[in-house]
N, C-alpha and C positions, 0 to 999 in steps of 0.2 A: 558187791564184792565181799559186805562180810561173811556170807553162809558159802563163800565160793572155793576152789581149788587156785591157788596164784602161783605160776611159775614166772621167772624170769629169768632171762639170758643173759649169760653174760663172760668175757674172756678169760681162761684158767690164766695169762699172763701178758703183760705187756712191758716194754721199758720203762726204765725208770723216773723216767719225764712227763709219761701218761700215768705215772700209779697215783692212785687217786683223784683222776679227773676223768675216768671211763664214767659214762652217762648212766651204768646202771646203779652210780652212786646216787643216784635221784630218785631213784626210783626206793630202794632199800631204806632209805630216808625216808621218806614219804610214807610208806607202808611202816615202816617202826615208829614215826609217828602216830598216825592213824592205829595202832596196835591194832597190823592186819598180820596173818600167818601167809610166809611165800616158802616155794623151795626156791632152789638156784640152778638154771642147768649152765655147766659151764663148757664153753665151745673151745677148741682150739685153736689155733693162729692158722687162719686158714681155710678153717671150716666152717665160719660165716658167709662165707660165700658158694657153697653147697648148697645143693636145689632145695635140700631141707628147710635152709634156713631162709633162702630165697622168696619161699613160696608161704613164709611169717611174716617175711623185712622185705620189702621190694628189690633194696639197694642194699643187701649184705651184710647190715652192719649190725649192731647191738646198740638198746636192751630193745627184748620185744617181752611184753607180758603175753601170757595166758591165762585168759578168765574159762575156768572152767572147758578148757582146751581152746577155745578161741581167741586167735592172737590178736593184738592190736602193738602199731608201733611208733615210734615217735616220742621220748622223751617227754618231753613239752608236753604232749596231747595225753601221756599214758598218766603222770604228776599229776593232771587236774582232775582225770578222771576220779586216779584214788583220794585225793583231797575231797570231790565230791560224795566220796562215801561214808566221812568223818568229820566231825562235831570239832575235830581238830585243829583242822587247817583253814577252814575257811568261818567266816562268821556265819550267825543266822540272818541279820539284818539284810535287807536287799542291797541296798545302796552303798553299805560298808563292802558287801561282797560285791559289785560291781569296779569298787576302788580298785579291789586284790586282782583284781581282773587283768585290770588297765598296769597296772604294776610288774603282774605276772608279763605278761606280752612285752612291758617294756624289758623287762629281762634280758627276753629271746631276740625281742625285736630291735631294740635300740642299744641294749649296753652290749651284748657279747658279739654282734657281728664286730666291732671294732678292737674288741678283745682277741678273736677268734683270729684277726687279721695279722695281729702282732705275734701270736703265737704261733702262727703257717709262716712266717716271717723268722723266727724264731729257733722253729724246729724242724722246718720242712721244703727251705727256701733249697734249693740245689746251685742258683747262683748268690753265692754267700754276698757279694761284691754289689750287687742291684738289691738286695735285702739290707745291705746297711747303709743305702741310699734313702733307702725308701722309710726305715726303722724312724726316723725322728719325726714325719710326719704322720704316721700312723700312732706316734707314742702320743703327740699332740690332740687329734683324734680320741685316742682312749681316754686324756686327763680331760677333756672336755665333758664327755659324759661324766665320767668322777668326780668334776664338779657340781657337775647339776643332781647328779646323783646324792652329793655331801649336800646340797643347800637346801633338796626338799626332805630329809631329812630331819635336818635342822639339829634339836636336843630331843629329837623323839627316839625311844628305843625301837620301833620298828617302823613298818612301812605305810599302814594301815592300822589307827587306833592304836591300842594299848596292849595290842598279843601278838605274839609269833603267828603268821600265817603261811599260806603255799609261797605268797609272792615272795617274803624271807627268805624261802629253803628255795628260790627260785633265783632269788639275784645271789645268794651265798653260794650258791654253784659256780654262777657263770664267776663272780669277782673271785672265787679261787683257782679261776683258770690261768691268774696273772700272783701262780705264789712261787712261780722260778722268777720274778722281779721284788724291787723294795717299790714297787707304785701304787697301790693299797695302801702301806704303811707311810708312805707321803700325807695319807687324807687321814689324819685320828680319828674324823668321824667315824667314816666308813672302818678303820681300822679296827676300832672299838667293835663296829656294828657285827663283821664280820667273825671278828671273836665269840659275842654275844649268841649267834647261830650256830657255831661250831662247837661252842660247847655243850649243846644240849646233849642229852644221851642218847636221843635217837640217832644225830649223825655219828658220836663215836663208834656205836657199835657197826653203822652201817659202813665207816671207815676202814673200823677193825675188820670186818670179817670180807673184802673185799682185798685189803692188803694182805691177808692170811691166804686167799686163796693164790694171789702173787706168787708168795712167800714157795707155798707146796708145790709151785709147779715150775721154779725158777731154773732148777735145774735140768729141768728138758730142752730147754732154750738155751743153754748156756749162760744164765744171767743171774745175777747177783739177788739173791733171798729180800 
């Protein structure tokens, strides 16, 4: 990737419920990590789902990278790649980087489907009335992971040794899928920990210039800058 051409996709705008948790915040993350150079194409509401896009992303959606015109997509899948091409994200050790591994997947796999539940419950339920039947035991659900998630933690600042890794920029994704709640800020580990990733300057800028593009297209939508 570093001698390559990186494009990535991703929406000129969305509400303001999803600003800052569209997936190609992981992406921009990860490459400003890794101090890799990308452009940005950005699609319209709508036009993800266009043969164009179709025929990069199976299922419509965004981020898809392009390495050197060839797409590949899937968040998750597209994050390790670029980690893999950076002294950054992952260690040299085998067995260190096997941790980040198991970490990384726990991410995807065990902390944000329960996340991901609350929040289709949240913002997406059409019977509001069976959503807040269902809210207290999904909420239970999510604190469960959050605990296990606070107790292998411990007093360690990351997830893996003693550095920022992908797994980090990987669970500070999914646990800021839950920052329209105070349930984060219930766990001070996690609370702190979350802090601790968000404030690098790779995510802010990758924040900033993500919510700018919002910003410049809000008004085509009718929506609030």
């Amino acid at each position: 990737m570093k001698e390559s051409k990186l494009k990535i996709t991703a929406f000129d705008w969305v509400p303001e419920f999803a600003q800052g948790n569209v997936r190609d915040l992981r992406l921009r993350w990860a490459l400003n990590e890794a101090g890799l150079d990308y452009e940005v194409e950005t699609l319209a509401q709508g036009d993800q789902k266009k043969a164009v896009n179709v025929a990069r992303q199976p299922f419509g959606q965004v981020p898809v990278i392009e390495n050197d015109g060839k797409p590949m997509f899937e968040s998750g899948a597209i994050v390790w790649r670029i980690a893999e091409a950076s002294i950054a994200l992952l260690p040299n050790d085998l067995g260190a980087r096997d941790r980040v591994f198991s970490w990384y997947f726990a991410a995807l796999n065990t902390v944000e489907p329960e996340i991901m539940m609350l929040a289709m419950l949240d913002f997406f339920a059409s019977d509001k009335e069976a959503a807040a039947r269902l809210r207290p035991d999904v909420i239970d659900a999510v604190q469960g992971r959050l605990n296990r998630l606070s107790d292998a933690l411990e007093d360690r600042d990351w997830l893996v040794g003693d550095r920022f890794t992908v797994a980090d920029l990987m669970m500070a994704t999914v646990l800021r899928i839950l920052k329209h709640t105070d349930i984060v800020a219930g766990h001070p580990a996690l609370d702190a920990y979350l802090l601790r990733c968000t404030d690098r300057p790779a995510f802010v800028a990758a924040l900033d210039a993500q919510l700018q593009t919002f910003s410049e297209h809000a008004a085509k939508y009718g929506g609030a800058a």
